[in-house]
C-alpha positions as CSV (number, residue, x, y, z in Angstrom):
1,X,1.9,36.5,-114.7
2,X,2.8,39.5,-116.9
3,X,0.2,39.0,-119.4
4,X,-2.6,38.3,-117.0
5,X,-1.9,41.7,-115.9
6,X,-2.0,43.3,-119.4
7,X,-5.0,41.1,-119.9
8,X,-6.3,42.8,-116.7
9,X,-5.3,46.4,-117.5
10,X,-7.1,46.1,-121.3
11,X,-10.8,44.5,-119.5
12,X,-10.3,47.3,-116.7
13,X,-9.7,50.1,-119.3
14,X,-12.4,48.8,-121.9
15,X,-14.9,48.8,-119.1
16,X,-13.7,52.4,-118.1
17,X,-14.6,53.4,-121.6
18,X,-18.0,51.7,-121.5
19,X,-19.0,53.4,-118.5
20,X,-17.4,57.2,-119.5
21,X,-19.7,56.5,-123.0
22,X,-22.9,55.3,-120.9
23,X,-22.6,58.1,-117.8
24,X,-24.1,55.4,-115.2
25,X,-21.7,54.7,-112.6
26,X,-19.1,57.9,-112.3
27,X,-17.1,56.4,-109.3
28,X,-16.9,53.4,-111.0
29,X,-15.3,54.4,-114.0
30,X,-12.6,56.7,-112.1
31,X,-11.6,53.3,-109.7
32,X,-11.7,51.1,-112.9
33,X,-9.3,53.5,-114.8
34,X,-6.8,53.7,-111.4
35,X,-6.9,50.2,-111.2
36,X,-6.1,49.7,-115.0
37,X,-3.1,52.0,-114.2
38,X,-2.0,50.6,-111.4
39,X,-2.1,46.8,-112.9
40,X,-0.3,48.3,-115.9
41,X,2.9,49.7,-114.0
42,X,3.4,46.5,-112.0
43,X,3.8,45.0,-115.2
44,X,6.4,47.4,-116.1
45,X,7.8,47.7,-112.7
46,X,8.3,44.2,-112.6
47,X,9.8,43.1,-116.2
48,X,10.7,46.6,-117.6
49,X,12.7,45.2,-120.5
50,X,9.5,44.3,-122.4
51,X,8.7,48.3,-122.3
């Protein structure tokens, strides 16, 4: 389950980047990069001995 969520985090913070480099969707890119966070910490929350 922890590295579908990395997996997760790395496609939601890749697609950020696309869309900050191609300026089409600017609320899209903001709730892509919060979700990549958020999927990112409840990986660390959850098993913070991989850290």
């Amino acid at each position: 389950m922890r590295s579908l969520l990395y997996i997760v985090a790395v496609i939601l913070i890749i697609g950020w980047a696309i869309g900050v480099f191609a300026y089409s969707a600017t609320g899209l890119i903001h709730a892509l990069l919060v979700i990549a966070i958020i999927a990112f910490l409840i990986g660390i929350i959850r098993n913070p001995s991989t850290v």
